[in-house]
C-alpha positions in Angstrom: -92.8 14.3 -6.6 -94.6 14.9 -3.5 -95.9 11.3 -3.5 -92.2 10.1 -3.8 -91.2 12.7 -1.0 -93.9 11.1 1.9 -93.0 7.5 0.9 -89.2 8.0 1.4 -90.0 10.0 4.6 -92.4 7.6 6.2 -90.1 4.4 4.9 -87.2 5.9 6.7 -89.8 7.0 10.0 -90.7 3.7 9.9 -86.9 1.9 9.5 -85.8 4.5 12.7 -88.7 3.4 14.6 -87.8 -0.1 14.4 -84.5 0.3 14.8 -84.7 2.1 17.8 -87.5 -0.6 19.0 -84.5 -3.2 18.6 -82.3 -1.5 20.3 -84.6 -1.8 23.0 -85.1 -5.0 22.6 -81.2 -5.7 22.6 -80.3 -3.4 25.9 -83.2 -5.8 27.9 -82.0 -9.0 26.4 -78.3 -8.1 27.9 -79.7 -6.7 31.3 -81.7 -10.1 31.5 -78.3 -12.2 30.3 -75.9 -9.8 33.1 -78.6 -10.4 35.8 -78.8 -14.0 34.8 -75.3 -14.5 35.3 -74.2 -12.8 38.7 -76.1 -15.4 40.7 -73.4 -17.9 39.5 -70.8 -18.9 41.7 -68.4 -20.7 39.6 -66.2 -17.7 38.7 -64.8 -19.2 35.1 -68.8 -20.4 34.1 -69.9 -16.3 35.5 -67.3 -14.8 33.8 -67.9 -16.6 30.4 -71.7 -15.5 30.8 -71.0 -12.0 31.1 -68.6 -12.3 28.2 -71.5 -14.3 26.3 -74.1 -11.4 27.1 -71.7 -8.4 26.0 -70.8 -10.1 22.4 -74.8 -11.2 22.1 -75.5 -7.7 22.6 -72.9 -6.7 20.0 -73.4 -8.8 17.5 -77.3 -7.5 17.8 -76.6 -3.7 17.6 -74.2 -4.5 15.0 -76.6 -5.8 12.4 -79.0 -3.5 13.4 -76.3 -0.9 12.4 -75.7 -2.5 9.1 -79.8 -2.9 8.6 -80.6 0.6 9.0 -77.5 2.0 7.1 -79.0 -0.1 3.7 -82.8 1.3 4.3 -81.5 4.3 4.5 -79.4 4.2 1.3 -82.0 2.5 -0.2 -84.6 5.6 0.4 -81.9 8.3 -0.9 -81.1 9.8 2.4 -77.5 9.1 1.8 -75.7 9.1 -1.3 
């Protein structure tokens, strides 16, 4: 049992740590995609690269959301 108990809790330390990493990852990709597009003086092109960095970054955290929510049911920690 205790065997079971460290793999579970080091699969899910592991599955936080990298979800947390990607997050990361995603808030720098967005502040890189916002900077980017600021420069541009053509308001209708700026405006649809904002809008393009904001559902990027969405779309990332949101299957990162969904990832982490089936580790995490798959290690028992939610039932």
């Amino acid at each position: 049992m205790k065997d079971a108990l460290e793999k579970r809790e080091d699969a899910l330390k592991t599955a936080r740590e990298n979800y947390f990493s990607k997050i990361r990852k995603a808030y720098e990709e967005r502040k890189i995609a916002l900077s980017n597009s600021w420069p541009i003086e053509n308001n209708k092109e700026r405006n649809k690269a904002v809008q393009n960095a904001w559902l990027n970054f969405r779309k990332a955290v949101k299957a990162l959301g969904l990832n982490i929510k089936k580790l995490i049911i798959k290690y028992g920690a939610i039932r």
